[in-house]
C-alpha positions in Angstrom: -134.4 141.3 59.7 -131.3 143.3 60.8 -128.8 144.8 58.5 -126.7 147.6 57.4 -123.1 149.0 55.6 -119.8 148.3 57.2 -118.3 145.2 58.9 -120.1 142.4 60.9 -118.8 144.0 64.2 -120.3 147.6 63.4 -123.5 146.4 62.1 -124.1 143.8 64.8 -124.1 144.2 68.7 -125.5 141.3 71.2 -128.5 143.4 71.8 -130.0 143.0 68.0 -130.3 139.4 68.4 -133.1 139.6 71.3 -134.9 141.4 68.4 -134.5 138.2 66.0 -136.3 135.8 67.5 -137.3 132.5 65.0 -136.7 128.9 64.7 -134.7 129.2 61.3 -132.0 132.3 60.0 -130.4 133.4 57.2 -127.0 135.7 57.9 -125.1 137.3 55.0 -122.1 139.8 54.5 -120.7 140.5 51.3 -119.9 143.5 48.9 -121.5 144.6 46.0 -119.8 143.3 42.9 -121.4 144.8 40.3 -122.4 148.3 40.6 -121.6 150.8 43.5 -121.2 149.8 46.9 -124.3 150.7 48.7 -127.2 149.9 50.9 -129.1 148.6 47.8 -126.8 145.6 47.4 -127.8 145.0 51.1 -128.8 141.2 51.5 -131.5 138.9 52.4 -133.7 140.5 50.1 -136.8 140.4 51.5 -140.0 142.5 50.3 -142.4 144.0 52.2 -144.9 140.6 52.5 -141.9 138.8 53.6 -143.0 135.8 52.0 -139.7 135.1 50.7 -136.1 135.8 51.9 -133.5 134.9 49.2 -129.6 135.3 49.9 -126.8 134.7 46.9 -123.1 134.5 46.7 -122.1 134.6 42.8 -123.2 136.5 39.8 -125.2 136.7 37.0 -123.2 138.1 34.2 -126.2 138.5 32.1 -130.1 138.7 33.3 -131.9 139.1 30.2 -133.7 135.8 30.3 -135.0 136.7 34.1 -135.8 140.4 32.4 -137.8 139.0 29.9 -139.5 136.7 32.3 -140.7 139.5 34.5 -141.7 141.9 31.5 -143.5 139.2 30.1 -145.5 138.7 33.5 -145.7 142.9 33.7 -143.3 143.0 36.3 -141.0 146.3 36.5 -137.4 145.2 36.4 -136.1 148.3 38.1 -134.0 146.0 40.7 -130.8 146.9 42.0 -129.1 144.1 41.0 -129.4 140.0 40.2 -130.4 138.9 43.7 -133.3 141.1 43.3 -134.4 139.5 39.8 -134.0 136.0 40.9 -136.1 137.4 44.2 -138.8 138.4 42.1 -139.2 135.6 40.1 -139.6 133.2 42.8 -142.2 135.6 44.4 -144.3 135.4 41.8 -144.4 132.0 41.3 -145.0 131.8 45.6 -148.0 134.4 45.0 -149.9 132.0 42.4 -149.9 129.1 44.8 -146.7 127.1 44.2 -144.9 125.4 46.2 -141.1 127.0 47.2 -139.7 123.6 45.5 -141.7 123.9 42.6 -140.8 128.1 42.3 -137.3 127.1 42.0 -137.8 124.5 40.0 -139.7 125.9 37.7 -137.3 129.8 38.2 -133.8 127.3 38.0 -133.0 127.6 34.0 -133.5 131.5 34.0 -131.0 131.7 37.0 -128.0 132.3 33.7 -125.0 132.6 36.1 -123.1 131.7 39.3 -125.1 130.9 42.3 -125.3 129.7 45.4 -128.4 130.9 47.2 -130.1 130.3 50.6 -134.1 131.3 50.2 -136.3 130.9 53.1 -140.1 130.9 54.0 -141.5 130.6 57.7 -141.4 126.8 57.2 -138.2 125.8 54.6 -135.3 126.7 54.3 -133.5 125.9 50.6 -130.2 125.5 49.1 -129.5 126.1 45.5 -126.2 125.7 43.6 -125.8 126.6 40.2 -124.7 123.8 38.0 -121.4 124.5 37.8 -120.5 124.8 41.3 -118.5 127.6 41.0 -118.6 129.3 44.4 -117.8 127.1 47.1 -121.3 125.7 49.1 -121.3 123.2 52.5 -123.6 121.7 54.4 -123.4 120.5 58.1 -125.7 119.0 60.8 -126.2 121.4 64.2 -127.4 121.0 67.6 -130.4 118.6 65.6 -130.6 120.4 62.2 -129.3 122.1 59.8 -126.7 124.5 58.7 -125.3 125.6 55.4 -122.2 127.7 54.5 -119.9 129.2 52.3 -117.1 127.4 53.4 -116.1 124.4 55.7 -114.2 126.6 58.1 -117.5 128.4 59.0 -118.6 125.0 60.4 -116.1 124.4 62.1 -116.6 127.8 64.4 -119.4 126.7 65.9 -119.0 122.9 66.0 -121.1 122.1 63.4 -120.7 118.3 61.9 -119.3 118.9 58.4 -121.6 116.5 56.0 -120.8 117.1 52.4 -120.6 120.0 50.0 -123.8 121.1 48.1 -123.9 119.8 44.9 -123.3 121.6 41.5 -127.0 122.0 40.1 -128.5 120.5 43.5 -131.8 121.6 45.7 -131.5 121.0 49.3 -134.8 121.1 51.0 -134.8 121.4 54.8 -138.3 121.3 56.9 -140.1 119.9 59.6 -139.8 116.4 58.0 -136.0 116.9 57.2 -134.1 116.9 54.6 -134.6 116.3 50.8 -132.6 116.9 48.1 -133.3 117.6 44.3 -130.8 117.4 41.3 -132.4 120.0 39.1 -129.6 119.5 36.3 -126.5 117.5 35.5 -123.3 118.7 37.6 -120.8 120.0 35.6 -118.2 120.4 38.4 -116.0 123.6 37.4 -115.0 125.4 41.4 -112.9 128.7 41.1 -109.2 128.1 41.2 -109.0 131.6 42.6 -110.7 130.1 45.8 -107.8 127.9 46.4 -105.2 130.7 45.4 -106.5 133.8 47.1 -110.4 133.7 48.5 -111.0 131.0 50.5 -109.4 130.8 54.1 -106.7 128.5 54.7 -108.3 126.3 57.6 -111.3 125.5 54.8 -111.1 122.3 52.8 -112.2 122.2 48.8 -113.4 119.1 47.1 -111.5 117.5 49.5 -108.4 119.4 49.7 -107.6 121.8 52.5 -106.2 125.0 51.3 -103.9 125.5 53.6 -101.6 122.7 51.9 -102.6 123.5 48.3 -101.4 127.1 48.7 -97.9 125.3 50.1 -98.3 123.3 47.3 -98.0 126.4 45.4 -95.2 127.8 46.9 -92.9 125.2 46.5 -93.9 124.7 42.5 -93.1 128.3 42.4 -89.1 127.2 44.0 -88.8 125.0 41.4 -89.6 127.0 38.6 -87.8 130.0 39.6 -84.2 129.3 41.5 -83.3 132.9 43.0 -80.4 133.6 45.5 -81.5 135.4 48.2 -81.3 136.2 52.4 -84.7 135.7 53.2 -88.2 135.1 52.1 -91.3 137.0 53.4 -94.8 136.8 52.7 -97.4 139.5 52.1 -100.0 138.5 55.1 -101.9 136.6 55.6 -103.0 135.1 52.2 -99.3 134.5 51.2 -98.1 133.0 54.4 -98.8 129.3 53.4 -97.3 129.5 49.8 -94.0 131.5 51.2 -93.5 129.0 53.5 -93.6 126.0 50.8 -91.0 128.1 48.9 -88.9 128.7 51.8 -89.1 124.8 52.5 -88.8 123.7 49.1 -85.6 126.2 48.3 -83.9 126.3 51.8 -83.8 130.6 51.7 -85.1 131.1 55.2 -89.0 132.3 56.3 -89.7 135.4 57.9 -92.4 138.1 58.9 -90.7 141.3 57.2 -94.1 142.7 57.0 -96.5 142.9 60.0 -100.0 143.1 58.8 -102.7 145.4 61.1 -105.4 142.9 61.8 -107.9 145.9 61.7 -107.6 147.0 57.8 -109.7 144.9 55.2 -109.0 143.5 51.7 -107.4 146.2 49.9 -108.3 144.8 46.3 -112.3 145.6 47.0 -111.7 149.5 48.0 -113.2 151.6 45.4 -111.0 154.3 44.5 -107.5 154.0 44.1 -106.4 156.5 46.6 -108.3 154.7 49.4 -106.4 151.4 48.2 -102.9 153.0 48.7 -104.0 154.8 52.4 -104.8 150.8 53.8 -101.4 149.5 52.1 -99.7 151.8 54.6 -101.9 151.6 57.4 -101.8 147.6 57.0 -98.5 146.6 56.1 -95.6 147.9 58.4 -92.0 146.4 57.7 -89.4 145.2 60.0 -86.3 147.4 58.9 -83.5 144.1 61.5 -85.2 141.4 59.0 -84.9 143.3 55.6 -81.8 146.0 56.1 -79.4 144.9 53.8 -80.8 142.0 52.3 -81.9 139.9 49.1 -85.6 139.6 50.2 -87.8 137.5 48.0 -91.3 138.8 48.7 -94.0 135.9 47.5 -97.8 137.4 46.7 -100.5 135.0 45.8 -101.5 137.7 42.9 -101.4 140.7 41.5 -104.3 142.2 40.2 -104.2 145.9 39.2 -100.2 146.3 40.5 -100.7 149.3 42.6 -100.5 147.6 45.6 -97.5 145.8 44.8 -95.8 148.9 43.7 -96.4 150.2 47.3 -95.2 147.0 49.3 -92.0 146.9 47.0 -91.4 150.8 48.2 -92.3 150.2 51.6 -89.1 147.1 51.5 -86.6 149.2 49.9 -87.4 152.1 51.8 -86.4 149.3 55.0 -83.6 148.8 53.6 -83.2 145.7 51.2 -80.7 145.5 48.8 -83.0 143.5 46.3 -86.1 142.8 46.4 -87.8 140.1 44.4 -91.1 139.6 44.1 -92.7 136.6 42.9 -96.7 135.2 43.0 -97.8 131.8 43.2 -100.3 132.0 40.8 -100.7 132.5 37.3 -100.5 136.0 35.6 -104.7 137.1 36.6 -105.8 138.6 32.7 -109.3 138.0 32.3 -112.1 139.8 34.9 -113.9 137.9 37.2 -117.8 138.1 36.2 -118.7 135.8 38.8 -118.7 137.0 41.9 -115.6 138.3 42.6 -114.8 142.2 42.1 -112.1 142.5 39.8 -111.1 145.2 37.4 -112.0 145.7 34.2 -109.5 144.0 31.7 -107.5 147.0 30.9 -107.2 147.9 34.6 -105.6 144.0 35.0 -101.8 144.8 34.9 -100.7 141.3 33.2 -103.1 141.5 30.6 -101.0 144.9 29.6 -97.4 144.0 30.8 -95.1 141.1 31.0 -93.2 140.0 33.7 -90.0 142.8 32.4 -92.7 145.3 32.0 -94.2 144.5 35.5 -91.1 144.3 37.5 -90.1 147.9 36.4 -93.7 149.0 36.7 -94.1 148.0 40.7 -90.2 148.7 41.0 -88.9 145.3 42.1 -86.1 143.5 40.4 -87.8 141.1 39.1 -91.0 139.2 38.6 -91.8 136.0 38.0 -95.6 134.4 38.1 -95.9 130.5 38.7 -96.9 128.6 35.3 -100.6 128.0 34.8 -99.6 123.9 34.7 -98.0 123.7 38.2 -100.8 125.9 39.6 -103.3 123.0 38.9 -100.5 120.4 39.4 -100.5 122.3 43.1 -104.2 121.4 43.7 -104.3 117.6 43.4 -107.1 117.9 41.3 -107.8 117.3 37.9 -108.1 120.3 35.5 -111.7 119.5 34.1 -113.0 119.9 37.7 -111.6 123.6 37.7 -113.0 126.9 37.1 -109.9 129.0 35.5 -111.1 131.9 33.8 -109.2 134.7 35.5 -105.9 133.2 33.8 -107.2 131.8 30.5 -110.2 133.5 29.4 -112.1 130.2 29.1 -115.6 131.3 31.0 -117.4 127.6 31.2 -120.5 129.5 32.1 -121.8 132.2 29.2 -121.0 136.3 30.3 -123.6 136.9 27.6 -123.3 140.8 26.0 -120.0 141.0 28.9 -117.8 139.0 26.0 -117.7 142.5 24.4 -115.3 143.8 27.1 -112.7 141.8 27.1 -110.0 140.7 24.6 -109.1 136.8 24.1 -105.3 136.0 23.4 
């Protein structure tokens, strides 16, 4: 096992995989999103027997069943976080003789949450998605076996043959034998919208829909719903390109790059203090003063979350020159946290569950806002609501955030 803090290029150099040498692997990068950011949060989890490597994208918004498991069996619950508990429980069921397909059979129904998770042995390696299918989960064939992924792009890279998606509530068992697979309860399809809007990349495709189009799709609902004169529309790189570029096409205001993003500077959302958040605006964002100077620029986001960003792009245009600036987001108005995987805010940190779109545009400074309606969001996916996880815009969590209920208001 090889890991550590910081980005994939830090952690890893060429010489650390002559130190991994094995006939099956597990790789993982991904934040802590519950917690703070640290080397506990560090996945695979793996103890010291290494009878068991486990890795999880997702959350569990409330772990008392898997607490009450381990107490039961006099097991110290003094883990770092979910991945740990749902670690533990599957060890303990490997240490009294079981099977890995029977351990998460038998651990599946105290797994309350969002989850897809990649567990390994010396001799299997197994898929599990929680039976929701919340967070997205492929799987592809590779050079004669296996490979799963969090998304269809990752395929892709190294030329593996997309199969199918892993299904909501499914078991995938690979081996020497080859592959099996296990519905451990009924699918209750429900995939984060926020994948299609913000999360997933572009070149991935989504119950059958790449998001490259269905963020277009977006952009152009959002040009019919909200008719603006302007001289020019620019996107806020790279997630907004696709939708900016459908409202440019749909409302005939030419497309440009006002902004130039620094491809070196992360996802400024997931920083952890606020002042570190407004540093990597500047640093990644630089305008173009020829393309802005003077005009009506319509600046198209694909969210706002806590504002503070926006309030910095919006300072960062005027301050290039534009006469207006407008700033629109082709999604719905984000007032509910995430407590499934995704890092947002707490509800009162979420700017539209405080403000309205008045209060908002003199909040960030910009002349106006205006969010694209909730019903031409979905409309923009090609997909039926039912099949839809929504919960950052309506507050309708179709899997239970337990005790978590208490900190948020419903409208």
């Amino acid at each position: 096992m090889h890991r550590g803090m910081g980005l994939v290029a830090h952690v890893y150099g060429e010489e650390d995989f002559a130190n991994l040498p094995g006939h099956l692997a597990m790789g993982h990068n991904r934040y802590a999103t519950s917690g703070p950011s640290s080397s506990d949060h560090l996945q695979p989890v793996m103890t010291k027997d290494k009878i068991l490597a486990l890795v999880h994208n997702g959350n569990l918004p409330d772990t008392t069943s898997l607490e009450n498991f381990l107490h039961k069996k006099g097991i110290a619950t003094t883990f770092h976080n979910d991945s740990d508990l749902m670690h533990a429980v599957l060890t303990y069921y490997l240490a009294r003789g079981e099977s890995i397909e029977q351990a998460v059979k038998k651990s599946f129904p105290l797994f309350t949450g969002v989850f897809s998770i990649l567990v390994a042995t010396v001799s299997k390696l197994i898929a599990v998605r929680d039976g929701y299918g919340i967070r997205p989960f492929v799987m592809g064939k590779y050079n004669g076996g296996f490979v799963f992924a969090s998304e269809s792009c990752a395929l892709d890279m190294i030329k593996a043959k997309y199969l199918r998606e892993v299904k909501p509530g499914e078991m995938v068992v690979i081996s020497d034998s080859g592959l099996k697979s296990f519905q451990l309860t009924k699918p209750k399809q429900k995939l984060d919208l926020f994948e299609f809007i913000y999360f997933a990349r572009p070149d991935s495709r989504l119950l059958g829909k790449r998001v490259n189009e269905v963020r277009r799709n977006l952009g152009k609902y959002l040009a019919r719903e909200h008719k603006i004169k302007a001289d020019v529309v620019i996107p806020i790189p790279d997630s907004a390109i696709p939708a900016a570029l459908g409202y440019s096409q749909e409302s005939g205001i030419p497309f440009d790059h006002g902004l130039v993003k620094n491809r070196y500077i992360h996802r400024t959302f997931i920083r952890p203090a606020q002042k570190l958040r407004d540093q990597d605006v500047e640093m990644k964002l630089n305008p173009i003063p020829e393309i802005l100077n003077g005009k009506r620029v319509i600046i198209i986001d694909d969210s706002i979350v806590r504002g503070t960003t926006s309030r910095k792009i919006v300072a960062l245009v005027r301050k290039a020159g534009a006469k207006k600036v407008y700033f629109l987001v082709s999604s719905p108005p984000v007032r509910y946290p995430d407590f499934y995987g995704i890092d947002t805010p707490a509800q009162k940190d979420l700017i539209a569950a405080r403000l309205n779109e008045e209060e908002i545009a003199k909040e960030i400074g910009a002349d106006c806002v205006h969010f694209l309606s909730y019903k031409s969001a979905i409309k923009a996916t090609g997909l039926s609501e039912k099949v839809l996880c929504t919960a950052c815009f309506t507050g309708m969590y179709p899997v239970d955030i337990g005790q978590r209920a208490k900190e948020i208001t419903f409208n």
